[in-house]
N, C-alpha and C positions, 0 to 999 in steps of 0.2 A: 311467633313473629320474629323473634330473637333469632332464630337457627334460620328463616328465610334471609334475614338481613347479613348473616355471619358468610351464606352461601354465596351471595351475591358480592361482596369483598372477594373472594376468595374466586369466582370465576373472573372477577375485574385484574384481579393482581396475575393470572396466567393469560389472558390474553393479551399483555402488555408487549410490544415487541422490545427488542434488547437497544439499547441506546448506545452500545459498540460497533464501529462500522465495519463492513468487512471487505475483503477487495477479493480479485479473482482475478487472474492474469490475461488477458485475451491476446493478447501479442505483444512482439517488438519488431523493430524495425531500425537499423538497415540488420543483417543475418552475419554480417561482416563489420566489425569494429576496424579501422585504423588510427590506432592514436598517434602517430607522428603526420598526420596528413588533418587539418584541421576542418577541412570540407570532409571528410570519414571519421569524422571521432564524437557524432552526439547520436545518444539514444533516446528513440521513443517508445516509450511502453505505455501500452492501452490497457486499463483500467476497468473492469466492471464492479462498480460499488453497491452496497446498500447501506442503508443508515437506518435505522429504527426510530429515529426519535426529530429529522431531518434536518440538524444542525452541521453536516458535516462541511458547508460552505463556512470562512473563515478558520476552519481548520487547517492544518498542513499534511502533504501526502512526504515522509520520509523514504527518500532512494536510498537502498544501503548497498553497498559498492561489498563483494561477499570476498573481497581480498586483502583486507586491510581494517583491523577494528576500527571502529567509530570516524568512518568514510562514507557520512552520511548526506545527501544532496535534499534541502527542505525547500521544498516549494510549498507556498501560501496557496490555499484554494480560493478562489474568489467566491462571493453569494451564491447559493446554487437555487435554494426552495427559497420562495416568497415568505415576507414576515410572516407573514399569517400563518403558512404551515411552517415555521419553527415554533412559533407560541402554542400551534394546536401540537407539536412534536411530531406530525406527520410524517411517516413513512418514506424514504425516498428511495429509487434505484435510477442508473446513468452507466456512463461510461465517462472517464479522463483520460486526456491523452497527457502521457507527462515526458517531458524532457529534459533528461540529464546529457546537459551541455558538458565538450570536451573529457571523451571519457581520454584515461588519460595510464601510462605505464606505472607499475608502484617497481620498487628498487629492490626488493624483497623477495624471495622463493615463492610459488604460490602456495597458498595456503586457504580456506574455507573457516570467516570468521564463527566463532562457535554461537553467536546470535543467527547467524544463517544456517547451521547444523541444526537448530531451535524451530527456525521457521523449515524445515524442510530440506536444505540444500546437500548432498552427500556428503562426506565428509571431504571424502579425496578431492582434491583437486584436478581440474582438465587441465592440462598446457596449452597456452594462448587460448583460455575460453575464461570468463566470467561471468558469474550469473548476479544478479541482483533481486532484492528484496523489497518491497514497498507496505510499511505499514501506513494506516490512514489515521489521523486523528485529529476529532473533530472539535467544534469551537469550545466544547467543554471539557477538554480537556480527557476524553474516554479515549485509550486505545487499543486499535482493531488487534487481531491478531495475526495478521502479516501475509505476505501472497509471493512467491517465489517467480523468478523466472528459469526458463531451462537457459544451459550454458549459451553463450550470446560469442561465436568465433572472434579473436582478437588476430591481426596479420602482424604473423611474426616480425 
């Protein structure tokens, strides 16, 4: 009886899903950045998330701007799953669309912060192009491990 009960912990403890959310980049939008033009200078980037444990509403989704250390743009998530499935830790998957308002010139050479070399991004830099980063993390403070965009055209 010992070893049936020890089996049964031990199948419960691997079918747990992971309580770190993770994101996946499904697009952006506009394919043309102008930062001196204030109607051309915000990005939307779409989000496919999951959550393993369904707290990731109250959470924040961090933009990290891959040209300038700790240029980071923190949007608040709002509620996503119903109380109940946070208390039950219930599973979640979705989509966010997040915008980072006025992207904007840095004064600087370009460069590829090395937290986005971390998450993916090449090293080199494009001229006139930026790419950005979005890690998610959720009301409990777990974080995902990060979701990359391809280079986003900046007009010279």
């Amino acid at each position: 009886m010992r070893r049936a009960a020890l089996l049964l912990v031990l199948l419960a403890g691997c079918s747990s899903e992971s309580a770190v959310p993770t994101a996946t980049i499904l697009e952006t939008a506009p394919a043309l950045l102008d930062p001196d033009d204030d109607a051309a200078d915000d990005l939307t980037i779409v989000v496919r998330y999951h959550d393993g444990d369904g707290d990731l509403g109250g959470g924040v989704a961090e933009v990290i701007d891959c040209r300038v250390e700790n240029l980071v743009t923190t949007l608040a998530l709002p509620p996503i799953a119903s109380d109940e499935a946070v208390a039950e830790g219930a599973p979640i998957d979705g989509e966010l669309e997040l915008l980072v308002a006025d992207v904007g010139r840095v004064p600087a050479e370009p460069v590829v912060t090395p937290e986005c070399v971390r998450l993916g991004v090449p090293e080199t830099p494009i001229a006139d192009a930026v790419s950005f980063c979005v890690v998610l993390v959720d009301a409990a403070g777990h974080r995902g491990p990060g979701a990359c965009t391809s280079p986003v055209a900046l007009r010279p």
